[in-house]
N, C-alpha and C positions, 0 to 999 in steps of 0.2 A: 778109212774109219778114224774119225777124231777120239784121240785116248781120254779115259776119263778122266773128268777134273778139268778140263781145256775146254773155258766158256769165249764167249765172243760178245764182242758191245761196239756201239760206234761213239764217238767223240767230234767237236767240233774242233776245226783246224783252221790255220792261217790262207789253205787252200782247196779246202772247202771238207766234208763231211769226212773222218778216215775212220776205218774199220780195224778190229785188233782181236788179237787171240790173247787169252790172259790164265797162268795158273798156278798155286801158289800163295802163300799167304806174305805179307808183310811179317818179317825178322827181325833180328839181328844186322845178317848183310845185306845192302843197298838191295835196292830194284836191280835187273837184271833186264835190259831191252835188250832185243834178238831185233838183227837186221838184214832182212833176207837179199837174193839175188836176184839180177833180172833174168828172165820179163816174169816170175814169179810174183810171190807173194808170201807175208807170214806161213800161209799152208805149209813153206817148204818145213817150219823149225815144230810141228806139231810133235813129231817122234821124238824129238829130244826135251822138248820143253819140259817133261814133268822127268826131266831124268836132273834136271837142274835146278828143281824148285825145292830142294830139300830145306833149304833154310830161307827163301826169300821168294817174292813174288817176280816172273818171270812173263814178258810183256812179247807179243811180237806182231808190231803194225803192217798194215800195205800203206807202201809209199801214194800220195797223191797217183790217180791213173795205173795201179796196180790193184788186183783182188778186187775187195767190196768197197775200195775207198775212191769217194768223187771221180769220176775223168779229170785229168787235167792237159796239160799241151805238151805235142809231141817232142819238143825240143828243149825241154825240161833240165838243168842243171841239176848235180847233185847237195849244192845249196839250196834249193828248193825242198829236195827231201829231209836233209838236214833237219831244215827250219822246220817244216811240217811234224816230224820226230818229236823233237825239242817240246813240239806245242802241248805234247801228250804229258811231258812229266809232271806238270804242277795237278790237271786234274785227277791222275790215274797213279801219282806218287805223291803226291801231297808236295811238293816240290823240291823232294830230297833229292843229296849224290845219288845218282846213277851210275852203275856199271856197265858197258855198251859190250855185247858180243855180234862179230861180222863175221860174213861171210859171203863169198865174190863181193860183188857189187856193194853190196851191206858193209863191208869192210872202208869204201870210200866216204860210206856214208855215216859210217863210225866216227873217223876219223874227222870228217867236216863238221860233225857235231863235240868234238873234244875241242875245237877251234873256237867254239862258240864261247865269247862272254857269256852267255845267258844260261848256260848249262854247265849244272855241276856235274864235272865225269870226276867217278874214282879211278877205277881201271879199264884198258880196253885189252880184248883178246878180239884177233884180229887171225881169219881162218880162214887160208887159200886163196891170197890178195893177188888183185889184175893187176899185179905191180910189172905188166911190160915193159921194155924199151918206148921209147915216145915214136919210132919208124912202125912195130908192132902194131903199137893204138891205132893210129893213122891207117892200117889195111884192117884192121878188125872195124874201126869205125865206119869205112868204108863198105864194107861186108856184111855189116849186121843194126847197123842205125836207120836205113831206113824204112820210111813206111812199108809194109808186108805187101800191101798192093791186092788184097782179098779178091776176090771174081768168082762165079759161079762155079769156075774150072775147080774140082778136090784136090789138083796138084798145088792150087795156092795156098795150101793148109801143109804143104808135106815139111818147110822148116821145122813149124811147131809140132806135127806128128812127131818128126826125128828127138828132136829138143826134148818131147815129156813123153813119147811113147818108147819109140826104139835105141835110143839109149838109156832108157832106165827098168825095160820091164825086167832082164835080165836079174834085176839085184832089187828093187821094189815090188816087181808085181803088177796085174794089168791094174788093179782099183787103184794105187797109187799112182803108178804110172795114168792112167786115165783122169783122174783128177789135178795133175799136175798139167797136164795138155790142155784141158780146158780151162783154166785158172789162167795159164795164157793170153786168151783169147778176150774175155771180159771186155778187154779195152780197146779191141777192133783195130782202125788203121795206127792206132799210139801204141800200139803192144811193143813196139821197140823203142820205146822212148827211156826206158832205164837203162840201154845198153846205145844212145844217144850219149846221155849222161855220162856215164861209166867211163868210157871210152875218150871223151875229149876233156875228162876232167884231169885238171894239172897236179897230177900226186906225186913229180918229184918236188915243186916248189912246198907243197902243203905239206908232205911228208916231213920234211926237212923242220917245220915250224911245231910237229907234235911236241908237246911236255909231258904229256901223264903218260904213267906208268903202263906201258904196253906189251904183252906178247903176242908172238905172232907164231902161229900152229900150222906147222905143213904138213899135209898129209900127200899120199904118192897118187891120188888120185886125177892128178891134169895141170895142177898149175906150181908145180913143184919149185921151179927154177925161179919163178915170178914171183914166189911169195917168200923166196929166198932172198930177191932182188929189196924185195919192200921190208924187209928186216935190216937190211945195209942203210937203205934210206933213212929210218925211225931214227932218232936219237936213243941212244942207250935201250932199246925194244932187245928181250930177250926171244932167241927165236928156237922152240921146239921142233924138232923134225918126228912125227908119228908115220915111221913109213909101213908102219903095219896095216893103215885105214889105205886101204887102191881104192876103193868105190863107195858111193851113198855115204857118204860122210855121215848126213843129220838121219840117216835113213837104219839101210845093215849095218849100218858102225855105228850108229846113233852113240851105243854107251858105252863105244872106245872113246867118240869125238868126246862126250860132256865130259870122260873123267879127265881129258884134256884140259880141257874150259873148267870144270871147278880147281883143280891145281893149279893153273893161271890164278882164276881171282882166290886165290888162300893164299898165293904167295906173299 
């Protein structure tokens, strides 16, 4: 169930049509774009998004080939989403600073858009970063990048069952849990094209080159050590540890995680 207030529009992109969840009104503080994980889509930030809109408008896109936005190609860079991001701020912000909040994946993709000449970032909070060892990426990229390989067979469905069903009904629930499964799927043999991306993208070099103002939020929920690792990386990034959130971050913790995420950007 989409909460109220949480409309949906599409926008024209650098690669081609992207789809967004939007809620919130223009304030005070910056825009606020949400940048989800793969092989998801904005769907994941619904729960939280109006728990963050108190004062500002609160944005969260499907990358290129994710959710309701265009297909695009499987072997997709996270410059790619980057730049596709980026393209949303002038019509859907009027072309003001932005504040970027990530998470997994959406964290790399935070970050490559702070990189960007073309985009004004204020702050970035930055929440449960794939900040692996480079030996890590290399069997995770191995393991989870390529095409899904779909067939008749229902066993060729059981990663993504696992992925949005059996590890989440436990703490979401079957209708989330079921919506997040199929949300998956959308984009057929490219559905692991964000975890392509993710995985072969160079985030000790990139990391090392952030300037703005960032914090990075670890919660005990899976990638603890990893997004301790990507706080050592940041320049000057302050790094909160919330070991009280173990599971559903944006979901059951939803409004542990935002009152994380608004004390980052007040600070």
């Amino acid at each position: 169930m989409i909460p109220k207030g949480v409309t949906c529009g599409y926008a024209d992109g650098p690669k081609g049509q992207l789809h967004y969840r939007m809620v919130g009104e223009a304030g005070n503080a910056p825009p606020l774009i949400c940048l989800h994980p793969a092989p998801f889509s904005g769907l994941a930030f619904t729960q939280i998004m109006p728990l963050l809109a108190e004062d500002r408008l609160v944005i969260a896109p499907d990358y290129p080939g994710h959710g309701g936005s265009h297909a695009f190609k499987a072997d997709a860079q996270i410059s790619d989403y980057a730049e596709a991001m980026a393209a949303l701020i002038p019509p859907l912000c009027g072309g003001a600073s932005v504040d970027l909040f990530g998470f997994h994946t959406g964290c790399l993709v935070a970050a490559e858009m702070a990189l960007m000449d073309a985009v004004g970032v204020g702050r970035l909070v930055l929440c449960d970063v794939p900040a692996f060892e480079p030996s890590a990426r290399a069997q995770l990229l191995q393991a989870n990048a390529a095409p899904p390989g779909f067939t008749s067979d229902l066993e060729s469905l059981t990663p993504a069952w696992e992925r949005g069903i059996t590890r989440r009904i436990a703490s979401q629930g079957m209708e989330r849990s079921l919506s997040m499964f199929v949300e998956q799927l959308r984009h057929g043999e490219a559905m692991n094209a964000g975890f392509y991306a993710g995985f072969s993208y160079p985030l000790e070099e990139r990391f090392a080159s952030l300037g703005a103002y960032t914090t990075v939020i670890a919660s005990k929920s899976g990638l603890l050590e990893a997004t301790r690792r990507a706080a050592l990386l940041i320049p000057n990034a302050k790094l909160i540890e919330r070991l009280d959130i173990t599971r559903a971050v944006l979901d059951e913790t939803a409004s542990l995680t935002a009152s994380a995420v608004v004390d980052a950007l007040r600070r």
